[in-house]
Structure formats: C-alpha cells, structure tokens
C-alpha positions as CSV (number, residue, x, y, z in Angstrom):
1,X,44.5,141.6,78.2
2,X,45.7,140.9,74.9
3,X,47.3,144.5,74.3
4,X,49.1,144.4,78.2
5,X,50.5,141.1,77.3
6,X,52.3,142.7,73.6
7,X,53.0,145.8,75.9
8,X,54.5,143.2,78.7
9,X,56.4,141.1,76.1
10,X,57.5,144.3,74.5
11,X,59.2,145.7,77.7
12,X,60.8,142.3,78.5
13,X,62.7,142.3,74.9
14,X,64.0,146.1,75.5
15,X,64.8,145.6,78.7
16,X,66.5,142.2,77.9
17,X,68.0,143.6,74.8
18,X,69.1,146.6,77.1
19,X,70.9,144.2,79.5
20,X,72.6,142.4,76.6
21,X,74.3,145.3,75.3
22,X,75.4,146.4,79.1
23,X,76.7,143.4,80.1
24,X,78.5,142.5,76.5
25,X,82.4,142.0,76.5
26,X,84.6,144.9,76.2
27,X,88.0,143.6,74.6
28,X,90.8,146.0,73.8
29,X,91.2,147.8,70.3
30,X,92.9,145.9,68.2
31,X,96.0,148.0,67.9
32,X,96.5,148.7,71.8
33,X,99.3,146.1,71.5
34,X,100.5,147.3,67.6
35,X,104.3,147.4,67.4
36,X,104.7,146.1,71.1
37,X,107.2,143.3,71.6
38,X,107.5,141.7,75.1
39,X,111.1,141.0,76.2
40,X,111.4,138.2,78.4
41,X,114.1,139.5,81.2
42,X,112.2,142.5,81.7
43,X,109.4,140.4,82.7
44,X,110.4,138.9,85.4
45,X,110.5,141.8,87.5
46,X,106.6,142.9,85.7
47,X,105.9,138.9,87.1
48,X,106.8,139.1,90.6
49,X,105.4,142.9,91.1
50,X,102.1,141.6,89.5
51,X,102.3,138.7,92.0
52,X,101.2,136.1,89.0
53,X,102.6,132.9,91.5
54,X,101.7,134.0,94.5
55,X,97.8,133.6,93.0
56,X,98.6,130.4,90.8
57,X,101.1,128.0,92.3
58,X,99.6,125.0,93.2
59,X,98.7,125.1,96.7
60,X,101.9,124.0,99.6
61,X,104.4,124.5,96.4
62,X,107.6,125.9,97.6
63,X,110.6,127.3,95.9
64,X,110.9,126.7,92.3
65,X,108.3,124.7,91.9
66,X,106.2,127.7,92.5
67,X,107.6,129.0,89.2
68,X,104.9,125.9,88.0
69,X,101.6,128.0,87.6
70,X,99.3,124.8,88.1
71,X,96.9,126.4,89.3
72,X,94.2,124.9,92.2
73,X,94.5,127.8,94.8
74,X,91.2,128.8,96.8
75,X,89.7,131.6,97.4
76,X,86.2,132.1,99.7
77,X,84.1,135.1,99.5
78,X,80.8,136.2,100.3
79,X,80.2,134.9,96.4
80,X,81.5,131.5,96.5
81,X,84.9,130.0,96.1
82,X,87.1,130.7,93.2
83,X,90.1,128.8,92.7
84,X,92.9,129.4,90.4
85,X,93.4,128.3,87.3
86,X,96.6,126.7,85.1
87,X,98.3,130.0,83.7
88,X,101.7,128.0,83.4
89,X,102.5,127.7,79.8
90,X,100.9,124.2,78.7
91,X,99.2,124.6,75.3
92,X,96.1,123.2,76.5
93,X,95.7,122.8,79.7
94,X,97.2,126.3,80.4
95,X,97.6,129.5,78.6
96,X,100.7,128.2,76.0
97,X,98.5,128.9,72.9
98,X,97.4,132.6,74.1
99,X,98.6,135.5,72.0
100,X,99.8,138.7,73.4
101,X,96.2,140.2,73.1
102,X,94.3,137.2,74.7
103,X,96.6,137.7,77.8
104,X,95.7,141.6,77.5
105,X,92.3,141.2,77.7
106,X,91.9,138.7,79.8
107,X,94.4,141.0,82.4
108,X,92.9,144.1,81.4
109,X,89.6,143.3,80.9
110,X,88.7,140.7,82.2
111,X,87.7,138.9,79.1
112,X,88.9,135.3,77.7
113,X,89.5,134.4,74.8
114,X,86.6,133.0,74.0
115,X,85.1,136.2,74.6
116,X,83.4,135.1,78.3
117,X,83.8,137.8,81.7
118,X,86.2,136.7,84.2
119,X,85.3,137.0,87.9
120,X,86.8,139.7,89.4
121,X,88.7,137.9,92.3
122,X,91.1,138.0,89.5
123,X,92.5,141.6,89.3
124,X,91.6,142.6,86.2
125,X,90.3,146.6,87.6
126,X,93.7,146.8,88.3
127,X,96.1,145.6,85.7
128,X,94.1,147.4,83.3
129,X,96.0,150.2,84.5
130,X,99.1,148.4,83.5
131,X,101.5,150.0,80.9
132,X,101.0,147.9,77.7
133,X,105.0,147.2,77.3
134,X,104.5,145.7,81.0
135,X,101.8,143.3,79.7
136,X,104.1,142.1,76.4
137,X,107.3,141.4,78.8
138,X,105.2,139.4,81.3
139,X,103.4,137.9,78.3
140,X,107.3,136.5,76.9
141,X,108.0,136.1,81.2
142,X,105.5,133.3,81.5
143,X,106.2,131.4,78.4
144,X,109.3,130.4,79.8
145,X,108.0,129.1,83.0
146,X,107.3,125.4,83.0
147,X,103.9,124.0,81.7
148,X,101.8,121.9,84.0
149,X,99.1,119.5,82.4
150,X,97.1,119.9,85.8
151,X,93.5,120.8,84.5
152,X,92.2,124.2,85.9
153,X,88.9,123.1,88.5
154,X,85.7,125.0,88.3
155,X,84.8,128.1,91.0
156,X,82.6,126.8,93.3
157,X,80.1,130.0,92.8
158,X,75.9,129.5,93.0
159,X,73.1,130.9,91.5
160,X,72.8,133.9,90.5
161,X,76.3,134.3,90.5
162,X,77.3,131.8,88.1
163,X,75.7,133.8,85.2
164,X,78.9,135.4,83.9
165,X,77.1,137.3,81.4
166,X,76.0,139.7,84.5
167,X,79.9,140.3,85.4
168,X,79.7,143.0,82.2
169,X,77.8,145.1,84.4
170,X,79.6,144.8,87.5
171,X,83.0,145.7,85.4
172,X,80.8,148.6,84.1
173,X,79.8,149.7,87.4
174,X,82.9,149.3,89.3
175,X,86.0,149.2,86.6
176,X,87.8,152.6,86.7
177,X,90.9,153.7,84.5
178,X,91.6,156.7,86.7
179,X,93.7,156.7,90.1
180,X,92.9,157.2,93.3
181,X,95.6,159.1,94.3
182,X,96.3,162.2,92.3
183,X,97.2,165.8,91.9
184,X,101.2,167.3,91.7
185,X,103.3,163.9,92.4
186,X,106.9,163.2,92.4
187,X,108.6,160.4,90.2
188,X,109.2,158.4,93.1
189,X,105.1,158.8,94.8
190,X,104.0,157.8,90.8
191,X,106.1,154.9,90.5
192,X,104.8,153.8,93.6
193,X,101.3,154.5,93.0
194,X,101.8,152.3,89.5
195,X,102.8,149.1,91.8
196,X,100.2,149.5,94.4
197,X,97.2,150.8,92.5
198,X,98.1,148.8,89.0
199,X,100.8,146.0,89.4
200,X,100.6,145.5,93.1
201,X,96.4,145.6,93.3
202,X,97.0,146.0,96.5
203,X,93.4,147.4,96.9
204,X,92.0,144.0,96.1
205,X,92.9,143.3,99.8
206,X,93.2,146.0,101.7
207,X,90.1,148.6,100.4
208,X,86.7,147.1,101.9
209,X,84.5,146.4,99.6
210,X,80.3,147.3,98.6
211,X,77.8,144.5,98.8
212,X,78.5,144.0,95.1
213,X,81.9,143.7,95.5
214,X,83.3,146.7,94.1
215,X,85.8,148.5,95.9
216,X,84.9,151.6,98.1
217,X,87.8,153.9,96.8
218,X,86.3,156.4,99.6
219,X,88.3,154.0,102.1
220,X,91.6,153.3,100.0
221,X,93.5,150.9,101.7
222,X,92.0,151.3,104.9
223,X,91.8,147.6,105.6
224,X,89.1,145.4,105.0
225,X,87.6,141.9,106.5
226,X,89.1,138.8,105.2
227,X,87.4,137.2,102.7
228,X,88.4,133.4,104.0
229,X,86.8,135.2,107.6
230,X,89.3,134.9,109.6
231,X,90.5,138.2,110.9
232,X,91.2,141.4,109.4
233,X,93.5,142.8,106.6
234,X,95.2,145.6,108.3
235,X,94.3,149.3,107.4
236,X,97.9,150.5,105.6
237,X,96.8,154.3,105.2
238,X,99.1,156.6,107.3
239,X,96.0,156.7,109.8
240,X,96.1,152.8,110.2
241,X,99.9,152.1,109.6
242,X,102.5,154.7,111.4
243,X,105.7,152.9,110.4
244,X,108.5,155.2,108.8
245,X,108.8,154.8,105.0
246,X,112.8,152.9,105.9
247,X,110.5,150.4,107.9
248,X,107.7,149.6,105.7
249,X,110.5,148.9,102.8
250,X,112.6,147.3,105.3
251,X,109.6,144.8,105.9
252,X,108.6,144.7,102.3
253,X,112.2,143.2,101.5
254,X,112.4,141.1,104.4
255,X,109.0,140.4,106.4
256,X,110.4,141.6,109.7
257,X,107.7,144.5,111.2
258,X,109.5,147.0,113.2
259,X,107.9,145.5,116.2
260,X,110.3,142.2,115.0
261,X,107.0,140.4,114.3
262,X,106.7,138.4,111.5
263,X,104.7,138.7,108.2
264,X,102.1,135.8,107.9
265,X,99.2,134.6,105.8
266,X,98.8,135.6,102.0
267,X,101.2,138.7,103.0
268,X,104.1,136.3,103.3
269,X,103.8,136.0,99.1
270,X,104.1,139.5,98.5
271,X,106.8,140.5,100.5
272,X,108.8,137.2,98.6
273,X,107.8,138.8,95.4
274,X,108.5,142.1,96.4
275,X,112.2,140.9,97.9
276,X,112.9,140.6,94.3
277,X,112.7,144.1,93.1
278,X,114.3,146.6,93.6
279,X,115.4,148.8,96.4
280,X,113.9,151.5,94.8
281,X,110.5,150.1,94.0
282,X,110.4,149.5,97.3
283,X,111.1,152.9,98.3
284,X,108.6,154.2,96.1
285,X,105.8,151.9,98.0
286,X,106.4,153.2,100.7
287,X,106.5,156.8,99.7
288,X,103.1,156.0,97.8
289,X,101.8,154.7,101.3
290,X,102.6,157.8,103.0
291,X,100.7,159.8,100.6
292,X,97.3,158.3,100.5
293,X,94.7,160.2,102.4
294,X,94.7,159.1,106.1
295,X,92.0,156.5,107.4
296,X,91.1,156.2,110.9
C-alpha cells in the first residue's frame, strides 16, 4: 500500500507538473514590437475594423459617447456570462497605464499584464493574426479616447470554468496562426481575408463552435446559434449568402439587405464600424466572402 501510494503521489505531481507547463502563459517575444511606433490617425481606421466599441461601450451608449470604452456589456454562453471590461484610457480603472506590449499580448495572446489568460469571448485567436504596426496605431488610437472611471464587473462564469489557469490549454488546443482560406490570392481577396479572419473576427460569430468552444474551421462562416439563444447567426459562405459582392458592400456601408430589410442585433455595430472605412475594404469583404469554400 505504501509503495502504490509514492507511485500514486508520484503520478499526481507529473501529471500536475505536466498541466502546469501546458496551461502556462505564452506572452510575445520581447522584440515583436522593437522599433514599432503607433501613429494615432492611422488607428482609427485599425479601431473601427477591429470593432474595439462595438464590444466595450457601455451598454444603450449612442453616438460619441460610444467613443467612452466603459465597459459593462454582456455576453451569455453556454460558459457563463462575460461582460466587458473598461478599455477606455483611465489609468486605473482602464487600460491608461498599459504599454504597447501589455495591449499586444493581451490582443494577441490573450494574456494580461499580470500575466493571467483572458477568456476567449474576447478575440484574442484572431487579432493575433493582426499585423504588429496595426496593434501600435490602435494602441496611440485609444489613448486619445476619453477615460471612464467606471470599474470593470467580474464574468459571471462557474466552476470549473473560473480556473483561468485551464484557458492555456484551450488557447493551445484551439489558437491557430495560419488562415483558413489560402492558396494563389489576389491583393484585393487577402486584404479581405486580413479584416474578416484577423481584424474583423468575424468567425467569433458566424463559425459554430466544438463543445469546448473552439471554432470548427471545417464550417467557416457557415453560421452558428446565438450564444444569447435567441435565433441564429446567418451562414455568410456563398452556400448560405447569394448576394452579389456590390450588395454585400452596399449593406456593409449602409445596413440596407438587398431585400430592403434592415440590419439588426449585434450586426447593426459592425456595419456602423464598417461605414467608416473605406470603399475598398469594403470591396475586399466581400470579394473575401465569395471565396470561402461554400456551406450548405
């Protein structure tokens, strides 16, 4: 008894040393950001692509004072609710004191700065495909937003997924650097792949998900249920979506469907944010969307 107990205790600190090391914090090198300075008017446009305020305005804001990244926003899933935190540039209530690396890895790998895993109903999987100069500019973008003093709330998320330290081996399981759509592309198709498959994370909504919560990339875009359950997020592959690529940037700019319907829900954020850019990004969307393997 006495040697299966050592042999017992002896498995439980391998296999506990084991899931240490998986599950540890993977920050950036510290030279992805060397010689990288953000410029503020670029930015804005990296800003409204990424979505930032559609995620953390305070919840009923409208017009400029959803520049004010207060936070409070929920979220339900099948994991709890997460609601957004202050990202507006208050030194201590938001992110004012963050350097340009903090914001990195906390965007791109879903790590704080106090070296703790961020959920991923924050897209991290996704901006860490973003182009480092696009993470300095939107790091000088949101410094000159307004700071809020609000305090960011705790998720509402139970046992046992309120051990962070797990969420190392879900982003090691399920974060990717590679794209979904490759092979011979044109400028246009890659610039649009960037702000759907990067920027955009449009795939946070619209790819259904495993029971862990990773994305099934087998069914890219193809539509998924809505986490709040209510309804469905539509499928936007060419075999879900037959609009012409004029339409789809028409609605993107404007949130008219070519049925004259009217976009609604979360949706209604991103085609504000996308009204912002330009034509061509919005053109290259939609040239992205017509490329992506077909869904029934």
């Amino acid at each position: 008894m006495r040697r299966l107990f050592r042999l017992l205790l002896l498995a439980a600190l391998i296999g506990g040393g084991a899931f240490w090391w998986l599950t540890r914090p993977d920050p950036l090198p510290a030279t992805a950001f060397a010689g990288i300075t953000g410029d503020a008017a670029r930015g804005e446009a990296v800003y409204y692509a990424a979505g930032c305020g559609s995620c953390h305005a305070a919840p009923g804001a409208e017009g400029d004072d959803r520049q004010v990244l207060a936070g409070g926003m929920r979220f339900d899933s099948d994991f709890g609710t997460f609601i957004a935190p202050n990202i507006s540039p208050h030194p201590e209530q938001g992110i004012g004191g963050w350097s340009l690396m903090q914001l990195a890895n906390a965007m791109q790998r879903g790590v704080s700065p106090g070296g703790a895993h961020y959920y991923p109903a924050f897209p991290f999987g996704a901006y860490r495909k973003a182009a480092p100069q696009d993470v300095a500019d939107l790091h000088a973008y949101l410094a000159t937003l307004p700071p809020s003093d609000r305090a960011s709330q705790p998720h509402e998320v139970g046992f046992p997924f309120n051990i962070r330290r797990g969420l190392g081996l879900w982003s090691l399981l399920f974060a990717r650097d590679d794209w979904v759509l490759t092979g011979d592309l044109t400028p246009e198709v890659e610039r649009g792949r960037y702000l759907v498959e990067a920027l955009g994370h449009c795939g946070e909504c619209h790819t259904p998900r495993n029971a862990l919560g990773g994305l099934d990339h087998s069914r890219w875009l193809a539509g998924a249920p809505n986490p709040s359950g209510r309804g469905q997020i539509p499928n936007i592959t060419p075999g879900g979506l037959n609009w012409s690529e004029t339409e789809i940037a028409i609605y993107l700019s404007t949130g008219f469907t070519p049925d004259f319907d009217v976009v609604g829900g979360h949706m209604a954020f991103v085609v504000q944010n996308y009204a912002r850019l330009p034509d061509e990004d919005r053109a290259a969307v939609a040239a992205y969307l017509k490329q992506v393997p077909a869904v029934e």
